[in-house]
Backbone atoms as SQL, in Angstrom:
CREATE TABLE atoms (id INTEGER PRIMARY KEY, chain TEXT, resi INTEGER, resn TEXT, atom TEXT, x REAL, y REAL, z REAL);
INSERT INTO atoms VALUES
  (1, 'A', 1, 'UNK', 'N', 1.308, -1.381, -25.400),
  (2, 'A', 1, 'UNK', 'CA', 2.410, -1.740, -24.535),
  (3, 'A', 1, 'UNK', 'C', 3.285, -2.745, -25.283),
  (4, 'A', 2, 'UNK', 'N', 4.858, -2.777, -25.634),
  (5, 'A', 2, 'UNK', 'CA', 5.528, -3.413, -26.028),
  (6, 'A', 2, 'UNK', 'C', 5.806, -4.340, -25.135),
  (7, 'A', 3, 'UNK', 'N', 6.826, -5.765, -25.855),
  (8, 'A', 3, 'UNK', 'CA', 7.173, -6.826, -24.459),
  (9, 'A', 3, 'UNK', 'C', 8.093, -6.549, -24.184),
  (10, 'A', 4, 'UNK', 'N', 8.666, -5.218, -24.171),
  (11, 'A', 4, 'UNK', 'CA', 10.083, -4.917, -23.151),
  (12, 'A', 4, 'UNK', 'C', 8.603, -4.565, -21.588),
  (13, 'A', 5, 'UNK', 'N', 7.926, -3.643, -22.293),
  (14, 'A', 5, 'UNK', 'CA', 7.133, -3.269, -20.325),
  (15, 'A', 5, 'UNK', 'C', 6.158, -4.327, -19.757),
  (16, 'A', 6, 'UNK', 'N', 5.732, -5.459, -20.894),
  (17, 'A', 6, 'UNK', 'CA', 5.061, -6.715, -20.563),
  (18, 'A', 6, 'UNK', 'C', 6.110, -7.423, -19.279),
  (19, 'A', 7, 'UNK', 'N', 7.257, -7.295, -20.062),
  (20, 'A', 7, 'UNK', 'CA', 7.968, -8.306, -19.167),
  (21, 'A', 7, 'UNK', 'C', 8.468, -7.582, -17.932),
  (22, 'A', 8, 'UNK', 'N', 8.876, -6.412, -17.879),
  (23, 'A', 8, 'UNK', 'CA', 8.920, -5.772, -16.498),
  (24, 'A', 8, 'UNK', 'C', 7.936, -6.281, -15.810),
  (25, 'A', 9, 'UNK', 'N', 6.662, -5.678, -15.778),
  (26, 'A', 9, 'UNK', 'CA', 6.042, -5.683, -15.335),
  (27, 'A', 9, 'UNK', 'C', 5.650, -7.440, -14.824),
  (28, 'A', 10, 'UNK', 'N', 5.904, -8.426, -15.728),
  (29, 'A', 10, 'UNK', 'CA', 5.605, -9.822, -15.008),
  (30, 'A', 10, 'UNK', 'C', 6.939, -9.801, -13.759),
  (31, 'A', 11, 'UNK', 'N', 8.060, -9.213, -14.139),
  (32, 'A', 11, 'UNK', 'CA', 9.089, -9.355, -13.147),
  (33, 'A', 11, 'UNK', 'C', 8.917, -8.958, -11.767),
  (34, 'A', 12, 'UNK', 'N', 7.968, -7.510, -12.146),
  (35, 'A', 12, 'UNK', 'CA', 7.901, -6.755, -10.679),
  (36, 'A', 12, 'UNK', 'C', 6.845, -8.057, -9.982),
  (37, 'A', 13, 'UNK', 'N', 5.811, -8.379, -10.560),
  (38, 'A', 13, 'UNK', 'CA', 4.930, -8.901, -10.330),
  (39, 'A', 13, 'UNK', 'C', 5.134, -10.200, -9.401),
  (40, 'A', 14, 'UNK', 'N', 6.228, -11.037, -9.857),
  (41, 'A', 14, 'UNK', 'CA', 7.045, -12.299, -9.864),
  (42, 'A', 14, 'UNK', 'C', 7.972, -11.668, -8.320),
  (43, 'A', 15, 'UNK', 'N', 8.466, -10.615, -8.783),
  (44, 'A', 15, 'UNK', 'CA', 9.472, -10.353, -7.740),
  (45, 'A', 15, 'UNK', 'C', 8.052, -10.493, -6.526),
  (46, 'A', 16, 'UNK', 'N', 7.692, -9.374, -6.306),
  (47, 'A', 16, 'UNK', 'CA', 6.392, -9.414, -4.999),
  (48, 'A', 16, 'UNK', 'C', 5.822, -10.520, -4.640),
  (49, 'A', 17, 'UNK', 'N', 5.709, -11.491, -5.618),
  (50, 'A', 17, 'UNK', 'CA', 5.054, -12.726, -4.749),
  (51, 'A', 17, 'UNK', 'C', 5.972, -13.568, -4.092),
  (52, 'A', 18, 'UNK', 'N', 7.180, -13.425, -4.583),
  (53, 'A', 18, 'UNK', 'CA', 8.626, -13.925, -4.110),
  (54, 'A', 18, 'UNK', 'C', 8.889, -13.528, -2.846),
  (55, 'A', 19, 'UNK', 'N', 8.468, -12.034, -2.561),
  (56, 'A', 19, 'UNK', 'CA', 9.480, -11.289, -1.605),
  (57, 'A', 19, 'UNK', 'C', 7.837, -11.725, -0.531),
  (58, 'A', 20, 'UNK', 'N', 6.534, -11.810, -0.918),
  (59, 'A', 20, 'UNK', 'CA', 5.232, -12.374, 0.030),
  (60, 'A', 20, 'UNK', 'C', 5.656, -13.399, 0.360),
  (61, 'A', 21, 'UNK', 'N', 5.949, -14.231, -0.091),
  (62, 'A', 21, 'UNK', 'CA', 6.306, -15.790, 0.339),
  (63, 'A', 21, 'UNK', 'C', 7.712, -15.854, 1.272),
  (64, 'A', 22, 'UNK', 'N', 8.877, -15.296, 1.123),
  (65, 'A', 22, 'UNK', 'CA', 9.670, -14.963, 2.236),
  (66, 'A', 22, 'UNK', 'C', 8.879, -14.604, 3.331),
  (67, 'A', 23, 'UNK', 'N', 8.551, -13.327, 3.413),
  (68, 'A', 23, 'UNK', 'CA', 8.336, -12.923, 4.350),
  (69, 'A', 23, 'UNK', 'C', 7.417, -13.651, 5.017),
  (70, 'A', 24, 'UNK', 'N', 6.320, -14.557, 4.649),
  (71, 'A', 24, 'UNK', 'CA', 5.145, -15.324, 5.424),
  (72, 'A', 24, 'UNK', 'C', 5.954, -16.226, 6.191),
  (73, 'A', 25, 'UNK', 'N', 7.093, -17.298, 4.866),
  (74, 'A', 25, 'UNK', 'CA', 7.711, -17.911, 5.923),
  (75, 'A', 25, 'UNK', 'C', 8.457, -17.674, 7.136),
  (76, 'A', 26, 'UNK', 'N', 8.769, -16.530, 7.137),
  (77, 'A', 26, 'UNK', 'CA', 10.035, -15.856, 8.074),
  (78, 'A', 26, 'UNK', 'C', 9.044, -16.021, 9.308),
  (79, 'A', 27, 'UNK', 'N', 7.629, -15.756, 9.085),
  (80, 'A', 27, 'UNK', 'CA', 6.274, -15.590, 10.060),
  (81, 'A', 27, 'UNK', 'C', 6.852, -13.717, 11.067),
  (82, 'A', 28, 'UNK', 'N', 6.414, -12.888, 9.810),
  (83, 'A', 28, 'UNK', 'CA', 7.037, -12.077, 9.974),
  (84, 'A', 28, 'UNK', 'C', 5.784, -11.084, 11.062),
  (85, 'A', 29, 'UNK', 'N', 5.799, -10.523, 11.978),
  (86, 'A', 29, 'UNK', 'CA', 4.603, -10.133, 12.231),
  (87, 'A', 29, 'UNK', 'C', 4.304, -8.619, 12.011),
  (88, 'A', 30, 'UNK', 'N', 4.894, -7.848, 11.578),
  (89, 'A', 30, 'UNK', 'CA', 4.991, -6.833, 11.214),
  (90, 'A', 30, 'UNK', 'C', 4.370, -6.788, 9.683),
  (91, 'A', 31, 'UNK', 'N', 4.840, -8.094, 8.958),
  (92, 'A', 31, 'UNK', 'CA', 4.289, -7.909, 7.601),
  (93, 'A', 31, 'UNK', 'C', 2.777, -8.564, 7.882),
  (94, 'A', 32, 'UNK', 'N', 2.834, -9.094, 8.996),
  (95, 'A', 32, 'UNK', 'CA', 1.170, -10.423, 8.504),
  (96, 'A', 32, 'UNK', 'C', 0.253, -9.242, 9.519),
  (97, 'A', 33, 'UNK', 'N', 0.764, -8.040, 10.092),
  (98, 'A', 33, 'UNK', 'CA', 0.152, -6.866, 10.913),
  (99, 'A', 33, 'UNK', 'C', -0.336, -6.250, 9.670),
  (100, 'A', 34, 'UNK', 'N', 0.578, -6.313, 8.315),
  (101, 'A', 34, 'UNK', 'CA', 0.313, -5.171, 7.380),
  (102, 'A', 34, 'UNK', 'C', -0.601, -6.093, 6.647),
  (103, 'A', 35, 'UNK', 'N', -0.591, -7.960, 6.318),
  (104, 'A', 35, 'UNK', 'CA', -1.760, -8.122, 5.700),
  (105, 'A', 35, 'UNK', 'C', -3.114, -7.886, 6.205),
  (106, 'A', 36, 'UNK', 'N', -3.086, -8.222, 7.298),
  (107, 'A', 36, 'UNK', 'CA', -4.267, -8.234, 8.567),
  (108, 'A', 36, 'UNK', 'C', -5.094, -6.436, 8.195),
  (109, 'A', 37, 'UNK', 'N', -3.925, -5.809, 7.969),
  (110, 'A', 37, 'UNK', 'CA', -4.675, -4.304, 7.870),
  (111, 'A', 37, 'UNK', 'C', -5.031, -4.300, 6.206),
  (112, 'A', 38, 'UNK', 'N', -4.312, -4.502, 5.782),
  (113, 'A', 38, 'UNK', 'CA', -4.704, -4.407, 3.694),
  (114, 'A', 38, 'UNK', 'C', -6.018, -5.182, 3.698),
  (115, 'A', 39, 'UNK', 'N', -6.100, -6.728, 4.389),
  (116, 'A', 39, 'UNK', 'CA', -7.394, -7.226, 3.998),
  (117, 'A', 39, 'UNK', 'C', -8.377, -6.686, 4.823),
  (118, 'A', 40, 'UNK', 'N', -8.481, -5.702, 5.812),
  (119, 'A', 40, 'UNK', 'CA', -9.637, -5.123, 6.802),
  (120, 'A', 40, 'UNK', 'C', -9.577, -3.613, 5.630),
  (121, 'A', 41, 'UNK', 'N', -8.749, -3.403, 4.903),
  (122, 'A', 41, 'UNK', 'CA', -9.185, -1.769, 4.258),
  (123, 'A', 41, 'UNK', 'C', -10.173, -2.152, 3.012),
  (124, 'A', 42, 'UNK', 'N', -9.662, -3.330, 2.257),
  (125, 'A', 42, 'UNK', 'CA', -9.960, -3.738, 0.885),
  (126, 'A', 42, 'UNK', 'C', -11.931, -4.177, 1.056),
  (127, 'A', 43, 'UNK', 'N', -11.662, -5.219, 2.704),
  (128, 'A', 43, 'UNK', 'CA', -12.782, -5.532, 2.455),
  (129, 'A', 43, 'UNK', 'C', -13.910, -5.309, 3.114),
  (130, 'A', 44, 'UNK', 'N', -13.724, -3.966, 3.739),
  (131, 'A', 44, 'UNK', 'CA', -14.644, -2.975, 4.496),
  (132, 'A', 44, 'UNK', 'C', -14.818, -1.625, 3.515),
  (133, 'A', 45, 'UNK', 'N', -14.652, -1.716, 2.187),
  (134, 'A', 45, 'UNK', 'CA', -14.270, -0.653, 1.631),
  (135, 'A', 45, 'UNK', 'C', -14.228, 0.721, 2.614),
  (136, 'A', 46, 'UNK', 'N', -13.188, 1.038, 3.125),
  (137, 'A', 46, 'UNK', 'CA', -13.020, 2.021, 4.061),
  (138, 'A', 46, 'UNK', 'C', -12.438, 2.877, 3.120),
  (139, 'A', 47, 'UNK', 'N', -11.565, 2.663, 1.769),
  (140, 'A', 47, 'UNK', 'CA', -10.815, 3.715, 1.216),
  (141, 'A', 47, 'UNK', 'C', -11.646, 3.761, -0.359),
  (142, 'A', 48, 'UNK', 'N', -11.545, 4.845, -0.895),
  (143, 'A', 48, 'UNK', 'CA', -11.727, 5.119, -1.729),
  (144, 'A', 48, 'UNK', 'C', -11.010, 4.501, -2.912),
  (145, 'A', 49, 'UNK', 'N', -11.374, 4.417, -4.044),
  (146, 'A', 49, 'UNK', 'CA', -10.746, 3.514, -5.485),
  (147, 'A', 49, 'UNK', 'C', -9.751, 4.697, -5.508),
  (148, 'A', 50, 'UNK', 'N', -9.461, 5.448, -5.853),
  (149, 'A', 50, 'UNK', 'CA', -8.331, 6.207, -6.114),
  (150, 'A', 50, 'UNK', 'C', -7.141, 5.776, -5.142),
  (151, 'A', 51, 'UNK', 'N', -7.601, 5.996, -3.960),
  (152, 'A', 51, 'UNK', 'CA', -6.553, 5.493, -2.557),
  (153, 'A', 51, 'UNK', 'C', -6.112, 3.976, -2.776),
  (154, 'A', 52, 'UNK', 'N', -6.794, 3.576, -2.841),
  (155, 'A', 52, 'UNK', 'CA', -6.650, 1.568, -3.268),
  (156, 'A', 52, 'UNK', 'C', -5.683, 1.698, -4.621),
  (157, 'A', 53, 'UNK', 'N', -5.594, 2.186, -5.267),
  (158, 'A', 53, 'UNK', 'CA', -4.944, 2.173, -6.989),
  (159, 'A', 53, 'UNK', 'C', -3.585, 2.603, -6.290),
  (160, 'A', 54, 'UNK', 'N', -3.607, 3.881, -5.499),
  (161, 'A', 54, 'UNK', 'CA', -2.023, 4.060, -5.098),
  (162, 'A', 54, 'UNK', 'C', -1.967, 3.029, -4.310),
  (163, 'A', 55, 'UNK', 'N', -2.060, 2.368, -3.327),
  (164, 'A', 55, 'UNK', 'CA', -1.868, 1.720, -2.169),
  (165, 'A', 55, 'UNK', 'C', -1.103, 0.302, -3.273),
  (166, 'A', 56, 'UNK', 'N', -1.756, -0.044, -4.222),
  (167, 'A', 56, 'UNK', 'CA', -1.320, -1.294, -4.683),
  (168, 'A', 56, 'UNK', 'C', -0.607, -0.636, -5.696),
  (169, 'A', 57, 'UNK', 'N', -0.222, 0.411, -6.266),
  (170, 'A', 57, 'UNK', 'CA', 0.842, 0.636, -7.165),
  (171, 'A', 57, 'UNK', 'C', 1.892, 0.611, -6.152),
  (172, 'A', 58, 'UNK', 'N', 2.011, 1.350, -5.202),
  (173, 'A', 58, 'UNK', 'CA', 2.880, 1.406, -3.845),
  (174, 'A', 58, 'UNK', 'C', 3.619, -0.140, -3.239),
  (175, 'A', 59, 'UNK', 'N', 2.805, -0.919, -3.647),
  (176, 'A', 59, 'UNK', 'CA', 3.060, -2.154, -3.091),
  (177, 'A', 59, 'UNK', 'C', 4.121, -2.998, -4.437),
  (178, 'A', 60, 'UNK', 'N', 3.777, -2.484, -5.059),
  (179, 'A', 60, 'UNK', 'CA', 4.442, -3.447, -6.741),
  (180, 'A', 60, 'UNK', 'C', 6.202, -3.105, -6.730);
């Protein structure tokens, strides 16, 4: 991987924790509905590793 896709990738990365932190403050409940469900899938393993890999590419 070259640092042209290193650095995308810290951007996307950077961007999402940016756009998490808005939205917590906003006290958004639609998004803290969607953490409430991500941390009940992740840590009940209810989904399969393949499903989890899209779910968080989906999220980036």
């Amino acid at each position: 991987m070259d640092q042209k896709d290193k650095r995308k990738i810290e951007r996307i990365i950077s961007d999402g924790k940016e756009a998490h932190e808005i939205l917590l403050n906003k006290k958004s409940k639609a998004y803290n509905s969607f953490l409430e469900l991500e941390k009940n899938i992740y840590r009940n393993n209810k989904l399969s590793k393949i499903i989890k890999s899209l779910l968080l590419s989906a999220s980036l």
